[in-house]
C-alpha angles and dihedrals in degrees: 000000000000089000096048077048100052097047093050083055099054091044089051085053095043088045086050095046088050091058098040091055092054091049093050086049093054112013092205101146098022083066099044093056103041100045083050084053094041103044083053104055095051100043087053088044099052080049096056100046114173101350121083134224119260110249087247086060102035098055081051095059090043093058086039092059094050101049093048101037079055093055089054095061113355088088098061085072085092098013097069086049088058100036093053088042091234089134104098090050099049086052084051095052097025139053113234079240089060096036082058094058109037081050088054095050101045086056100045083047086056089042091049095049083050096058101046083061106046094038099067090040101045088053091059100033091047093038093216116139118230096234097184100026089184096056092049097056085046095065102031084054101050080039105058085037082064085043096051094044097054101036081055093062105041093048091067096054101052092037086098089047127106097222096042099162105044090045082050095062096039097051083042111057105056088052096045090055107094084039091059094042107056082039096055091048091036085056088039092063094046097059084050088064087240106150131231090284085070104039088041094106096050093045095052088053096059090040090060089031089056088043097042094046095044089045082046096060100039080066107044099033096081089068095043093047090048102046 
């Protein structure tokens, strides 16, 4: 059983190497992200001038960026399999179980190089002070695991689509909800310096939405993978 493990561990990490090579070759979807994240920030923060967001706000923007900027890139995980037709080959040396994580952590990978990114940047363009840093990661981390979990799956299932984009963000958006909602007033607190007591019922929330949704799609994506 430790060896079966270990060896659907190496070929997840393979799986994962393989696509973050690729990425790192093109750059097609890190720079999509993180232009759309970056274009935003600074056009919000030329509007604002010398005044400052309020930390309800801001936390809203925050989550806003990140969403959007995910729906720019975070689809190609599956798309790029299909477009450059390397999909019959990855079901022959790969399980659909194995395809599913390589493929989640190939997008939390993407969402993690992201945020260290915006983070920094949206501290000093919004000009709104982290006042419990810990929380914040907290949160940004359960959150982006979420993240990761459901655009993984739905990627899979609009990667044989035409309008692969637009459907993306459509399909995305309703089941990221709670997700986005629990995140925003997690992150809000956190700017408000409250400690983990207070943010304990929104944390909880993204900890069982991360674990429902990947659970979720270890289920259902045998069927997708194999339609």
């Amino acid at each position: 059983m430790a060896i079966e493990s270990s060896s659907w561990a190496i070929r997840s990490a393979w799986l994962l190497a393989k696509d973050l090579k690729s990425e790192f070759r093109t750059r097609y979807a890190l720079n999509a992200i993180l232009m759309f994240a970056l274009t935003t920030l600074a056009v919000v923060s030329f509007s604002l001038g010398a005044s400052s967001l309020s930390p309800k706000m801001a936390a809203s923007l925050f989550w806003l960026v990140i969403f959007f900027s995910s729906m720019s890139g975070l689809a190609q995980v599956f798309v790029k399999e299909e477009e450059s037709r390397t999909v019959n080959l990855l079901r022959l040396v790969a399980t659909p179980g194995i395809v599913l994580c390589g493929k989640f952590l190939y997008n939390l990978a993407l969402l993690l190089i992201l945020e260290i990114v915006v983070v920094p940047v949206f501290a000093v363009l919004v000009n709104v002070p982290i006042l419990n840093l810990w929380l914040f990661l907290s949160v940004l981390l359960v959150g982006s695991l979420g993240l990761a979990s459901a655009t993984t799956i739905i990627a899979a299932i609009i990667s044989r689509a035409r309008v692969k984009g637009a459907l993306f963000a459509v399909l995305s958006f309703p089941i990221l909800l709670p997700l986005l909602i629990a995140a925003i007033d997690g992150t809000y607190l956190s700017l408000q310096g409250e400690g983990f007591s207070a943010c304990w019922s929104d944390l909880r929330l993204l900890i069982s939405y991360a674990v429902v949704m990947f659970t979720a799609s270890l289920l259902l994506f045998d069927f997708v993978w194999s339609e």
